[in-house]
C-alpha atoms as an extended CHARMM CRD file, in Angstrom:
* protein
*
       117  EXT
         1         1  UNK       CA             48.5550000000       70.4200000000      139.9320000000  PROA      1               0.0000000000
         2         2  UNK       CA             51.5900000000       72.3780000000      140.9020000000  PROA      2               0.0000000000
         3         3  UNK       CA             51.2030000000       75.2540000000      143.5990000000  PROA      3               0.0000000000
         4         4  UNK       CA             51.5580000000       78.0130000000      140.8790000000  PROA      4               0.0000000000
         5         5  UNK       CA             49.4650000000       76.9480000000      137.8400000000  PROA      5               0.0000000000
         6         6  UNK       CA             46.2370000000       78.5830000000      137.3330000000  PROA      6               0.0000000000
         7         7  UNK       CA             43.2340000000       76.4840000000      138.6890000000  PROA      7               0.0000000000
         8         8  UNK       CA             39.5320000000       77.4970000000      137.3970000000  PROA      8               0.0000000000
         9         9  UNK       CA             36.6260000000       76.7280000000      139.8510000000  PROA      9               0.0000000000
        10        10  UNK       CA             32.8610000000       78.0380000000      139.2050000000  PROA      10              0.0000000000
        11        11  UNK       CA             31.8640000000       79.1240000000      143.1320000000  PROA      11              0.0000000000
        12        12  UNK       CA             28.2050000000       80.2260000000      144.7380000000  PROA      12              0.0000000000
        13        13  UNK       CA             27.2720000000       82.5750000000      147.2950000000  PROA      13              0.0000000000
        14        14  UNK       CA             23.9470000000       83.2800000000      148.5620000000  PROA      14              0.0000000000
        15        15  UNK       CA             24.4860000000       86.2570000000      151.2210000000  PROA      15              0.0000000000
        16        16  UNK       CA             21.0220000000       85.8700000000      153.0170000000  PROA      16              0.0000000000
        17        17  UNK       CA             21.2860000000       89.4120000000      155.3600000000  PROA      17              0.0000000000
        18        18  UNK       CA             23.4410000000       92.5270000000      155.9920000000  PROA      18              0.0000000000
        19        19  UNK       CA             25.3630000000       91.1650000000      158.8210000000  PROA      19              0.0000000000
        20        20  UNK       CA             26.4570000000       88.2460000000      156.3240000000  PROA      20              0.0000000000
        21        21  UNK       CA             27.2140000000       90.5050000000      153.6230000000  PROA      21              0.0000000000
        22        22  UNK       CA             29.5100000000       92.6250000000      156.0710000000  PROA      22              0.0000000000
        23        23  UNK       CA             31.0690000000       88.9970000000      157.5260000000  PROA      23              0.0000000000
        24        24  UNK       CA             32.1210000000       88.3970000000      153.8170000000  PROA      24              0.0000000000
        25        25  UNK       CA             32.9750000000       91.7310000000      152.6130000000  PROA      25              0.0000000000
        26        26  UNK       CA             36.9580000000       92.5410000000      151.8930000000  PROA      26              0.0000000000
        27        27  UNK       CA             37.2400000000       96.5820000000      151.9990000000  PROA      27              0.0000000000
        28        28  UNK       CA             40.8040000000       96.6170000000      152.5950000000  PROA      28              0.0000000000
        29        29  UNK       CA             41.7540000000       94.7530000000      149.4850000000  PROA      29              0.0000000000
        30        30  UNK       CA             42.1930000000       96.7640000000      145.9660000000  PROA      30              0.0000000000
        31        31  UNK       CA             38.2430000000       96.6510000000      144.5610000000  PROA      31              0.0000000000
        32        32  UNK       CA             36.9330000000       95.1840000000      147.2410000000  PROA      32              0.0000000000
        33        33  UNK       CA             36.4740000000       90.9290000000      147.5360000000  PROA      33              0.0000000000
        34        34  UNK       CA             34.2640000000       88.5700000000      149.1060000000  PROA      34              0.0000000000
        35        35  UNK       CA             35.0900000000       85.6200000000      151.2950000000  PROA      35              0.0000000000
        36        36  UNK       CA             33.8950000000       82.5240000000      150.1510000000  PROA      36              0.0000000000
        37        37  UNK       CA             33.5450000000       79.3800000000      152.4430000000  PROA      37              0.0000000000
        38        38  UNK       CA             34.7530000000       76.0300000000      151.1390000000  PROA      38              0.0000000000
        39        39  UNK       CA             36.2440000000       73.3050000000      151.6990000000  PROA      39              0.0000000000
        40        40  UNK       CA             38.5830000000       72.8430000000      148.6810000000  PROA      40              0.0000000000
        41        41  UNK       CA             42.2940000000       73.8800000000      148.1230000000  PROA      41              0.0000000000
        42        42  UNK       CA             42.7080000000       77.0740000000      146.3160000000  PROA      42              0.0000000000
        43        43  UNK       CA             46.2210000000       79.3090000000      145.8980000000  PROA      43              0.0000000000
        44        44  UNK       CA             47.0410000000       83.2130000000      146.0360000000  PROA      44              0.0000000000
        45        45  UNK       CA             46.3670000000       84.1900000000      142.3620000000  PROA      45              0.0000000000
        46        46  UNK       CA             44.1350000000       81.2520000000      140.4140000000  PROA      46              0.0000000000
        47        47  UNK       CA             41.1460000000       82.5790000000      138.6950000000  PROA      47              0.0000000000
        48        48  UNK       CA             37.5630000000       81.9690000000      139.7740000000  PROA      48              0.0000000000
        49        49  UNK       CA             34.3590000000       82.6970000000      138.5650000000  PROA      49              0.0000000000
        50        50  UNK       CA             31.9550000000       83.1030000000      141.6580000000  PROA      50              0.0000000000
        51        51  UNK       CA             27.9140000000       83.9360000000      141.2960000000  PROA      51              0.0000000000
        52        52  UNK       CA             26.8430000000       85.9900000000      144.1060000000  PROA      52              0.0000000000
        53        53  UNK       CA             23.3060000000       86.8060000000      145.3420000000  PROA      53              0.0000000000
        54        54  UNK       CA             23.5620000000       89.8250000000      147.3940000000  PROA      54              0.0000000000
        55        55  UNK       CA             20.7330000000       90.4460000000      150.2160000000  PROA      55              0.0000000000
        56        56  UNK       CA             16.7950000000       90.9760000000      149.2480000000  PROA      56              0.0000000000
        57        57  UNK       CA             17.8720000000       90.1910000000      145.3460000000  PROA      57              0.0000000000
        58        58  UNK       CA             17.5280000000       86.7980000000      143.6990000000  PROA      58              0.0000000000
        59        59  UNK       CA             19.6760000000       87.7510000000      140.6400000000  PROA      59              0.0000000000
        60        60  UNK       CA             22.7700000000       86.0130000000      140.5360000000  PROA      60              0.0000000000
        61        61  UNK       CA             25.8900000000       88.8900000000      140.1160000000  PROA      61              0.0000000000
        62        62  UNK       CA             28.5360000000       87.3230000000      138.2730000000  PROA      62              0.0000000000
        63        63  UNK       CA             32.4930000000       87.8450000000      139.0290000000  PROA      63              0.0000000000
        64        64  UNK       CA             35.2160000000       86.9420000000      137.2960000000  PROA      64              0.0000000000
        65        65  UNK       CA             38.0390000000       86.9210000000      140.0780000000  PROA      65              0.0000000000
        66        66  UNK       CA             41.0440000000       86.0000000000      141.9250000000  PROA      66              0.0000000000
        67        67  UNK       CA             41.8820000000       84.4500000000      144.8540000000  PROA      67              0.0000000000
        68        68  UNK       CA             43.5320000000       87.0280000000      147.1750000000  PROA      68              0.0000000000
        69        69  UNK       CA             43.2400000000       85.2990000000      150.4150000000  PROA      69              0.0000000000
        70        70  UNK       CA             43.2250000000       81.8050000000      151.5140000000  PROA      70              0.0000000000
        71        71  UNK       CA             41.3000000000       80.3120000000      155.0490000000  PROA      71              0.0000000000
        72        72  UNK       CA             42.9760000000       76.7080000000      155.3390000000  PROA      72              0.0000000000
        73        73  UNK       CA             40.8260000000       74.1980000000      157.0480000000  PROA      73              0.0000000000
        74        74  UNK       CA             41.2520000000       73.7030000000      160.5570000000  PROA      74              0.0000000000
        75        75  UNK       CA             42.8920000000       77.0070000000      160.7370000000  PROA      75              0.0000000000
        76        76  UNK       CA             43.6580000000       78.5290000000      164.2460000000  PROA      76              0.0000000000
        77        77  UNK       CA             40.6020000000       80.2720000000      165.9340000000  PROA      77              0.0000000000
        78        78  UNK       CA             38.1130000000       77.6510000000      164.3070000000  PROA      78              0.0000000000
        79        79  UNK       CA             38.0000000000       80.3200000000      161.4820000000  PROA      79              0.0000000000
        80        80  UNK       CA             35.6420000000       79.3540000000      158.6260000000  PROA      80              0.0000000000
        81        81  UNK       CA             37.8090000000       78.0010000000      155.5810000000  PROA      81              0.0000000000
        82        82  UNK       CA             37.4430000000       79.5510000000      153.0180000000  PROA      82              0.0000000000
        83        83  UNK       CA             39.0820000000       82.0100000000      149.7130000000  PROA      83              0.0000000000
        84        84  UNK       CA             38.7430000000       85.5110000000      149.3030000000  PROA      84              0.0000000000
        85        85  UNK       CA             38.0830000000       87.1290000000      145.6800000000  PROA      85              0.0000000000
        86        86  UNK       CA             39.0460000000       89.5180000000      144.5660000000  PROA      86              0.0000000000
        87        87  UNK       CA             36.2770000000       92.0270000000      142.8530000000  PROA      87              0.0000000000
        88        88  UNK       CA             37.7420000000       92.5750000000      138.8720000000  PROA      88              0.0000000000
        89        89  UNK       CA             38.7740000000       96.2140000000      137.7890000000  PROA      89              0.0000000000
        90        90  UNK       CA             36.2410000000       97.8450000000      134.9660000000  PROA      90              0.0000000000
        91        91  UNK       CA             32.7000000000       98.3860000000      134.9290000000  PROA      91              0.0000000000
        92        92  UNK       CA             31.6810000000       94.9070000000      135.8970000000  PROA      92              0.0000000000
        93        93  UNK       CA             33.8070000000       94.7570000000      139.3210000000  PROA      93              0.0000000000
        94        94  UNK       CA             32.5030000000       98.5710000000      139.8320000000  PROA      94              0.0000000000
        95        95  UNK       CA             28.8400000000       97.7170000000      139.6130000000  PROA      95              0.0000000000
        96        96  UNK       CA             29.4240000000       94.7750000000      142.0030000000  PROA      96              0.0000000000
        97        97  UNK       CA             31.8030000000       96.8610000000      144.3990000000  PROA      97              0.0000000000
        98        98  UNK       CA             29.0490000000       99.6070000000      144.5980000000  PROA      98              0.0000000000
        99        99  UNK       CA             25.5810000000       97.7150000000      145.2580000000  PROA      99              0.0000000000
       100       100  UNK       CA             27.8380000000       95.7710000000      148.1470000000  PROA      100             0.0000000000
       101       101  UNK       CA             29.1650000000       99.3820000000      149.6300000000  PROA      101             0.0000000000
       102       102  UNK       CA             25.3310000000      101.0130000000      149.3150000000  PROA      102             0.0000000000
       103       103  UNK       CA             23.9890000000       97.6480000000      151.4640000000  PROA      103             0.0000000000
       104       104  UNK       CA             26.5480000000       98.1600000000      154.0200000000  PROA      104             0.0000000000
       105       105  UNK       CA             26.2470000000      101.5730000000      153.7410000000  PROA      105             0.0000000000
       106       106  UNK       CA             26.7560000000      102.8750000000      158.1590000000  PROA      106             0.0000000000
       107       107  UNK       CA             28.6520000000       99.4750000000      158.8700000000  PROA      107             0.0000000000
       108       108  UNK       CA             32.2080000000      100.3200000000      157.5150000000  PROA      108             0.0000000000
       109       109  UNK       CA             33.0030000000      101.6810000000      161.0730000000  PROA      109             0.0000000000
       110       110  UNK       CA             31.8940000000       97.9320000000      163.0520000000  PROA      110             0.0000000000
       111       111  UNK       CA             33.7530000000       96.6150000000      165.8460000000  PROA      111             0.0000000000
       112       112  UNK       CA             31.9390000000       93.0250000000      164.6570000000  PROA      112             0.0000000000
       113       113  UNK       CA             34.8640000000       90.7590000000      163.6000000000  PROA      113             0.0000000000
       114       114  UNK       CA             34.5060000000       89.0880000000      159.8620000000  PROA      114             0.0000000000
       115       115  UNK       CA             35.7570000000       85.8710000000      158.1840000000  PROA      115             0.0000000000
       116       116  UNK       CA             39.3660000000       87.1980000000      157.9130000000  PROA      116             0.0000000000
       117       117  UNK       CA             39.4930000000       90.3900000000      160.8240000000  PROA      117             0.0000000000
């Protein structure tokens, strides 16, 4: 697989609390992503379809994403490895985007460092 063809993956995340939700949350990038710890080799741009279980929910949101950051393993820090994706534009990435912003809801303005700041 070449560094610039398109590479599917199906990807879980349980977020179990606030404080994980805010260590995953992207703000900064256009509609909002989540960071995604694994293992496995992904590139800027392949398509992903994560299922994410936000805090106190057991429903399963999905998102149909892409990867706009990369963690490497073994990266310097001991930072988690790990992909960031990217929340989709329309009403699906909107509803997703806005139930994550109401749980953090006071925490935007954090001095606690996340996966990628």
């Amino acid at each position: 697989m070449s560094a610039t063809s398109p590479r599917q993956g199906i990807l879980s995340l349980t977020l179990k609390d606030r404080a994980a939700l805010y260590s995953a949350y992207m703000m900064y990038m256009k509609n909002g992503a989540i960071f995604v710890p694994t293992p496995k080799r992904y590139f800027l741009g392949n398509e992903v379809f994560l299922l994410l279980t936000l805090p106190d929910s057991s429903e399963r949101l999905p998102v149909a994403g892409k990867v706009v950051w990369c963690t490497p393993v073994g990266a310097q820090g001991n930072r988690v490895a790990g992909i960031g994706v990217q929340l989709p534009d329309g009403q699906a990435g909107n509803m997703v985007r806005n139930r994550i912003e109401t749980l953090l809801a006071g925490m935007f303005n954090s001095d606690k460092s996340t996966h990628t700041m």
